[in-house]
C-alpha positions as MATLAB code, in Angstrom:
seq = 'XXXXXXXXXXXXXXXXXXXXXXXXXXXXXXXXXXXXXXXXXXXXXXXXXXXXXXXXXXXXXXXXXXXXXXXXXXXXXXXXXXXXXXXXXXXXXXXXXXXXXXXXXXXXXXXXXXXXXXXXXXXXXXXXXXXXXXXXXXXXXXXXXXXXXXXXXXXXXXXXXXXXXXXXXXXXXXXXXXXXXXX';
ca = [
       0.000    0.000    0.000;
       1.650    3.736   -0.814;
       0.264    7.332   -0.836;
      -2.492    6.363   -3.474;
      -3.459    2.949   -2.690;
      -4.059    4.581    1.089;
      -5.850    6.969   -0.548;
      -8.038    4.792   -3.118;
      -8.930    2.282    0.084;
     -10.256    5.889    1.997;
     -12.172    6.838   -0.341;
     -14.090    3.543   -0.659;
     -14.173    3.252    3.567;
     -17.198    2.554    5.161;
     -18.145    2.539    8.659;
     -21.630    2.497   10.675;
     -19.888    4.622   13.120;
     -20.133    8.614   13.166;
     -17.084    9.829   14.346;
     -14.980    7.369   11.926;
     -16.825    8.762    9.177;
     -16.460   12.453   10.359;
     -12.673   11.377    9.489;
     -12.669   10.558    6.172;
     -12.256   13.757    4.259;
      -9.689   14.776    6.613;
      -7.518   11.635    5.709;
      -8.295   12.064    2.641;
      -6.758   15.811    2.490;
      -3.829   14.637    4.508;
      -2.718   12.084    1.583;
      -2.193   15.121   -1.151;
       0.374   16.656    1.422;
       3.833   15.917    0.391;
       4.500   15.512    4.459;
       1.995   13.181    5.403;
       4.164   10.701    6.175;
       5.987   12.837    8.371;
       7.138   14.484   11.883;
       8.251   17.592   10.244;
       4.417   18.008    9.274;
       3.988   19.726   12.469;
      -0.174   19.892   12.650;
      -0.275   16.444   12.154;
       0.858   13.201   10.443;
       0.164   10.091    9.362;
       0.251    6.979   12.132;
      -0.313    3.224   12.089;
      -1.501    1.062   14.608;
      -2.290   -2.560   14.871;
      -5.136   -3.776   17.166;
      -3.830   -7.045   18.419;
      -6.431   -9.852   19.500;
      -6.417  -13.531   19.970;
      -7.557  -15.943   17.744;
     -10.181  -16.763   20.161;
     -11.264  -13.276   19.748;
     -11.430  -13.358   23.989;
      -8.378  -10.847   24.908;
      -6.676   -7.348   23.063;
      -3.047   -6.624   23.588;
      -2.513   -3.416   25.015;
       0.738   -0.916   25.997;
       0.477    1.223   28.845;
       2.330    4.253   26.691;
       5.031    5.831   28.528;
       4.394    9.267   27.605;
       0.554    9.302   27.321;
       0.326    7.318   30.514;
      -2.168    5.575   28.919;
      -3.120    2.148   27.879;
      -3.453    2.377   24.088;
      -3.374   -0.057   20.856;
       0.749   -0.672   19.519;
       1.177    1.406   17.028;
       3.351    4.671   15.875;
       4.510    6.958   12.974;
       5.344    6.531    9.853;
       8.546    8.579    9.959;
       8.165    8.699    5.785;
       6.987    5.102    5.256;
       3.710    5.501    2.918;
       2.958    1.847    3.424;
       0.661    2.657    6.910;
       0.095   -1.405    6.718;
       4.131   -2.228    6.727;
       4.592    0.351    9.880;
       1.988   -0.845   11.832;
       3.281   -4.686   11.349;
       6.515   -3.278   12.491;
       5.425   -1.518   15.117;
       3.472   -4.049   16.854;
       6.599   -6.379   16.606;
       9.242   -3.623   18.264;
       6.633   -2.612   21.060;
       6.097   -6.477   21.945;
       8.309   -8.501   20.691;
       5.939  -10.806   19.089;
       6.919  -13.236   16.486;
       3.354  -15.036   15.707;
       2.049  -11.968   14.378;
      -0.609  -12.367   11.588;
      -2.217   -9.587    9.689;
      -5.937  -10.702    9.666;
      -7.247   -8.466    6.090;
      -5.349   -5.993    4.195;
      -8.308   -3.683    4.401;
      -8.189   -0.169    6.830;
      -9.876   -1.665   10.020;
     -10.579    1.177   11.804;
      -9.262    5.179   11.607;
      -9.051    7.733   14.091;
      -7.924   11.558   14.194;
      -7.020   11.933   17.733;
      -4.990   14.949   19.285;
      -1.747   14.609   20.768;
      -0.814   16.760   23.706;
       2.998   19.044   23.498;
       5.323   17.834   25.358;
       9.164   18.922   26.044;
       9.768   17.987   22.287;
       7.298   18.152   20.246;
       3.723   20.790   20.000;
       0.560   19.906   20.092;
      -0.566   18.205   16.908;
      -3.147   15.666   15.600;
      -2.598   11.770   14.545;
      -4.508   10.883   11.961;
      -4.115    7.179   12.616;
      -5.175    3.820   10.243;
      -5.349    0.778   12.222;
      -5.069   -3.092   11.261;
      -6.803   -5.795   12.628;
      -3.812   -7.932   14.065;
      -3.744  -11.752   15.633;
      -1.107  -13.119   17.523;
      -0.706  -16.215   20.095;
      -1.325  -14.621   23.721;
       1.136  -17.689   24.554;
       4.230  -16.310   23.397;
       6.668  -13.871   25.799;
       5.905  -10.217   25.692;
       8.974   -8.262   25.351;
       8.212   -4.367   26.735;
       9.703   -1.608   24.585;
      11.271    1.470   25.736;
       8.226    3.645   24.551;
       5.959    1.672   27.294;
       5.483    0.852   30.892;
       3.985   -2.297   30.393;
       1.909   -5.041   28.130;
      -0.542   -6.733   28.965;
      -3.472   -9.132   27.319;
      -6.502   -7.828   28.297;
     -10.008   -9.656   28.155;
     -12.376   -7.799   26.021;
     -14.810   -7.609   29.363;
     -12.022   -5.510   31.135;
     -10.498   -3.704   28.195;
     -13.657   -0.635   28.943;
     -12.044    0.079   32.440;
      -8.363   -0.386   31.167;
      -8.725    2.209   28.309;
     -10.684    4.289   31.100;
     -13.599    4.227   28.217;
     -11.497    5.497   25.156;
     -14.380    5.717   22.417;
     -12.107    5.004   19.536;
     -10.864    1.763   21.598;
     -14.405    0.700   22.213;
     -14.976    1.146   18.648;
     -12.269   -1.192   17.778;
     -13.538   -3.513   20.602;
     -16.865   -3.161   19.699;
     -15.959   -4.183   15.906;
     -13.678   -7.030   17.058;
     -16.440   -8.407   19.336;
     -18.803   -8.304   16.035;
     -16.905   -9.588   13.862;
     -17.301  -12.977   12.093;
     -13.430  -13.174   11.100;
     -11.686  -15.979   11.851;
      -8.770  -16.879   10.420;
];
């Protein structure tokens, strides 16, 4: 997937939920800019995360993110890589180590424009993040990156309190928990 497959795939996304579509033209905007891809785009940038579940479809694997202080999907920027699919697959194996990853569909599973706080380095700036539906064998050691405080499996039942009711979380919960994949 590059810059216009990303783009071709948004423009034929779908969703029954509000706030994903409410996203759409903004991603869509986002793919024209040369810096997309990018930390030097300041106001925002192109992300990749991959929601990580059991086959079972009974736990998600989540990172308690060192800087947000919050537990969150694996996932993180692009840093120039227009293959959003390729970064979050790499991603999720440097944050945990995994090895029995498995990309379930090469479709967008869910997107979200979320706002990222400044900090000492960087200003306040949106992600416009495109997530992948990941599996992976909650048997398997966990290795915990430097970017987090911890990783845990977490059974869909808990995962509301966890992510302290994070709506685009629940979505992605919510999704995984009506889905008929299984692969």
């Amino acid at each position: 997937m590059n810059r216009e497959g990303l783009k071709k795939i948004l423009n034929n996304y779908r969703t029954p939920f509000e706030e994903e579509t409410s996203f759409i033209n903004d991603f869509m905007a986002l793919t024209d800019d040369p810096l997309a891809f990018s930390r030097e785009r300041e106001e925002g940038h192109f992300t990749a995360s991959a929601w990580i579940v059991n086959k079972t479809r009974t736990h998600a694997l989540l990172t308690h993110h060192r800087k947000l202080n919050r537990w969150l999907q694996l996932g993180g920027h692009a840093d120039g890589n227009e293959n959003l699919m390729e970064v979050a697959m790499t991603e999720a194996k440097e944050e945990s180590g995994l090895i029995s990853l498995k990309l379930v569909d090469t479709f967008i599973f869910d997107i979200d424009k979320h706002l990222i706080p400044a900090n000492a380095k960087d200003q306040q700036h949106y992600h416009y993040d495109v997530r992948f539906l990941v599996e992976a064998a909650m048997d398997e050691p966990l290795t915990i990156s430097e970017e987090s405080k911890d990783l845990a499996w977490v059974s869909f039942e808990t995962v509301p309190d966890v992510v302290n009711s994070n709506d685009s979380i629940i979505r992605m919960l919510e999704k995984t928990s009506k889905s008929e994949l299984v692969y």
